[in-house]
C-alpha positions as CSV (number, residue, x, y, z in Angstrom):
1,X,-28.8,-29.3,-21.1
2,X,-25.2,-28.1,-21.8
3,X,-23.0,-30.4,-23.3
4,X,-19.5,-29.7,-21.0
5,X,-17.5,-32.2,-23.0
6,X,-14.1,-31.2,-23.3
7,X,-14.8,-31.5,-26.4
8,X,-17.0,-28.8,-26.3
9,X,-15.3,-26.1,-24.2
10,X,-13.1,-24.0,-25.1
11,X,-10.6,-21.2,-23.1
12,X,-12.1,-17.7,-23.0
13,X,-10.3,-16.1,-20.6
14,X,-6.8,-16.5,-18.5
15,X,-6.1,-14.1,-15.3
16,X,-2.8,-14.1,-13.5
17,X,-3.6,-13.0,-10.1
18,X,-0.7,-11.2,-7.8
19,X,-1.3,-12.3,-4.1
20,X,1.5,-10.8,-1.6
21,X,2.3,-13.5,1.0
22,X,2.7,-11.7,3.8
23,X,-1.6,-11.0,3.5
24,X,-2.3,-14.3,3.8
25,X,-2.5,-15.8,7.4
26,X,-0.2,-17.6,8.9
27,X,-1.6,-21.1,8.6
28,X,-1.6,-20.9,4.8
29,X,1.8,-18.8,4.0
30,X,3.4,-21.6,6.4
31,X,2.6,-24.1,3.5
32,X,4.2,-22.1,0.6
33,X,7.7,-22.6,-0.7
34,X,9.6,-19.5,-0.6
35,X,7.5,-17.8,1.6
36,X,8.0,-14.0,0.6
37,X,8.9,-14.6,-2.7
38,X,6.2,-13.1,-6.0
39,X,3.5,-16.3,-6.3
40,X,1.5,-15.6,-9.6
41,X,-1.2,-17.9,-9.9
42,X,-2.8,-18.5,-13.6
43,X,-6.5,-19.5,-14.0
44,X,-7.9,-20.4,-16.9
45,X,-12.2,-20.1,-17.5
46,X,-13.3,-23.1,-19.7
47,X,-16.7,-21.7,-21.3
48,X,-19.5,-24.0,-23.5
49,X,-18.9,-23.3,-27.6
50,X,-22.3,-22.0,-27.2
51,X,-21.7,-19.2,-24.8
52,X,-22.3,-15.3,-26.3
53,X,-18.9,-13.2,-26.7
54,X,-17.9,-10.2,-24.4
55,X,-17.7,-7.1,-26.3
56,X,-15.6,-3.9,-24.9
57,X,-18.3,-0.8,-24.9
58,X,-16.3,1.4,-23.7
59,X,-12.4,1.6,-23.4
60,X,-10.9,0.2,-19.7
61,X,-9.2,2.8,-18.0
62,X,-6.1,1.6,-16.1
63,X,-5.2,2.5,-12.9
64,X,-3.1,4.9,-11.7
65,X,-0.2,2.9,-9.1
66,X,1.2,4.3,-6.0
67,X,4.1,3.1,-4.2
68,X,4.6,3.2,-0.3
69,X,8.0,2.9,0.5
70,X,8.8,2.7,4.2
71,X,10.6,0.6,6.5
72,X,7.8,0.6,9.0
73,X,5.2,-1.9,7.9
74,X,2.3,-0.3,10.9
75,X,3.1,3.2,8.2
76,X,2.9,1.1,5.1
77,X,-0.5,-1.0,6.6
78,X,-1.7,2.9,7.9
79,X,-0.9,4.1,4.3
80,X,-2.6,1.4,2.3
81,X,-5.3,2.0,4.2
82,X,-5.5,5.3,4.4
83,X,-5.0,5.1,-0.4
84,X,-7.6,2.6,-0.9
85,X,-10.1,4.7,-1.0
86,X,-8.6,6.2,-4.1
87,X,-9.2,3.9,-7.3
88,X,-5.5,3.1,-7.6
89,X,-3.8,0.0,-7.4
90,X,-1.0,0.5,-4.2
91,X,2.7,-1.4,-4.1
92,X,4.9,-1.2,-1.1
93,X,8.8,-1.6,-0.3
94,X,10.7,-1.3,3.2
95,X,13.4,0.2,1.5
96,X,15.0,2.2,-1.2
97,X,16.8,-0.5,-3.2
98,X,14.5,-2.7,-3.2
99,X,12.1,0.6,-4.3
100,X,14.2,1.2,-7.1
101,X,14.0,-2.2,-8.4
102,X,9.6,-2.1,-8.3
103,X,9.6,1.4,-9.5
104,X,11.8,0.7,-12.6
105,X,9.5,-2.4,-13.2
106,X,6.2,-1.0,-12.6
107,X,7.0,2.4,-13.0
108,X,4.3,3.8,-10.8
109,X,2.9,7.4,-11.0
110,X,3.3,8.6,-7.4
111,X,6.1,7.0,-5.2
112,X,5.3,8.1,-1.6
113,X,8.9,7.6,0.3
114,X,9.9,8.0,4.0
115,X,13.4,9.7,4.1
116,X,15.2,8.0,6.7
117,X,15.2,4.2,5.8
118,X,18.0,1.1,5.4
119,X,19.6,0.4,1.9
120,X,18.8,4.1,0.2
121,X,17.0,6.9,2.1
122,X,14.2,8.2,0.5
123,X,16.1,11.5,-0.9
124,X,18.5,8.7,-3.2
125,X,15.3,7.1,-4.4
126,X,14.0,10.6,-5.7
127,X,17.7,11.5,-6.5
128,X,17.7,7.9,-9.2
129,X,14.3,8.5,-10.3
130,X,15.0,12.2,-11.7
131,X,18.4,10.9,-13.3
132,X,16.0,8.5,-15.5
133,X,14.1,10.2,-18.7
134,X,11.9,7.1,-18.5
135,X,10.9,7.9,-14.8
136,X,10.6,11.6,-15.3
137,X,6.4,11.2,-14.9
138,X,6.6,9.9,-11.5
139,X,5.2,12.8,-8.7
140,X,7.4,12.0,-5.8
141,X,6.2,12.7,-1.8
142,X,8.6,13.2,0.6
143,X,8.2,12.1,4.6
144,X,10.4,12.7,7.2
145,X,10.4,13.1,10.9
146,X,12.8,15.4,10.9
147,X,11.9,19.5,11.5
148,X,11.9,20.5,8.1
149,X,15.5,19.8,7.2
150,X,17.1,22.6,4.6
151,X,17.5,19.7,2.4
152,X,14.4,19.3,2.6
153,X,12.9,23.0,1.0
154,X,15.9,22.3,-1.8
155,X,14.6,19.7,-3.0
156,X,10.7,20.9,-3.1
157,X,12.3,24.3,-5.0
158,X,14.8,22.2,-7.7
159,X,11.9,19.6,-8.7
160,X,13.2,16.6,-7.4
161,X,10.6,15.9,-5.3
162,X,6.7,17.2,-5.5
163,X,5.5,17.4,-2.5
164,X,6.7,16.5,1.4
165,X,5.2,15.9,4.7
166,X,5.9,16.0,8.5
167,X,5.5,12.7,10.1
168,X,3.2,12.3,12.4
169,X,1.3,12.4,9.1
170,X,-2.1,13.7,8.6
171,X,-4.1,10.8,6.4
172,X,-6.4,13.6,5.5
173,X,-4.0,15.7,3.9
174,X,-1.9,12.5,2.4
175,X,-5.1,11.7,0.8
176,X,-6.2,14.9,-0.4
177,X,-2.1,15.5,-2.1
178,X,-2.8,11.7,-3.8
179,X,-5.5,13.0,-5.4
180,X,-4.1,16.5,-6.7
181,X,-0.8,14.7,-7.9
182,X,-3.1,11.9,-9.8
183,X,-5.1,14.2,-11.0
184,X,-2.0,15.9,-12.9
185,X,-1.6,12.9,-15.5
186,X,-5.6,12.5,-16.0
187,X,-5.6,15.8,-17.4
């Protein structure tokens, strides 16, 4: 038998673990202070003196981020859904400051932006994350409701954004553009 003193055990491993509020149902989110706010949780793994060491085989890969930024969470839930398929790890925002603030702190590798949103429309978030050499790797996706705007094709032509897409979007297509634009910085 093991001897679990605490004595004994020793800490292997500690994970911080990132769980948005507004996923968790009602009943529990009800019972956290500053409901909305970041919660990080940290866990820590006691293991017996006696248990074998991990050893890295191969090197971990990280994942590629995207960021949805929309002001309509049914887009941002159809969105995530629609991405999670893809072996990224997906942020969201409801609007371009608040963007702005994630991307310069996560710095994602494909920000997918509606245009027409509160607090920064989708062309300022593109238009801040070109100014910034530190951002430059960031493929940026367009959407907008409107037909096509001239604005629109200018900004496709002079780089500042990669890609863009009519709304009602096709999930197919969103999907397939993801995977071309990730597959940019893999190569």
């Amino acid at each position: 038998m093991m001897d679990r003193s605490p004595e004994k055990m020793r800490i292997a491993i500690r994970y911080s673990l990132y769980l948005p509020r507004y996923y968790l149902p009602p009943a529990v989110s009800s019972y956290l202070p500053d409901f909305g706010k970041k919660e990080t949780w940290h866990v820590s793994c006691l293991f017996a003196e006696g248990t074998p060491e991990a050893h890295v085989t191969e090197p971990v890969q990280k994942l590629q981020t995207i960021l949805i930024v929309d002001d309509e969470p049914s887009v941002r839930v159809l969105f995530r859904s629609a991405l999670k398929a893809l072996p990224v790890r997906i942020l969201d925002s409801d609007n371009g400051l608040d963007a702005m603030n994630l991307i310069e702190e996560e710095k994602p590798d494909l920000v997918i932006t509606d245009y027409a949103m509160p607090h920064w429309d989708g062309l300022e978030v593109c238009h801040q994350i070109r100014k910034r050499s530190d951002l430059q790797h960031i493929k940026i996706v367009l959407i907008t409701g409107q037909a096509t705007p001239p604005f629109l094709l200018e900004a496709v032509n002079h780089g500042i954004v990669n890609a863009a897409l009519p709304k009602p979007v096709n999930i197919d297509e969103l999907q397939q553009l993801a995977k071309r634009l990730l597959a940019r910085d893999r190569v």
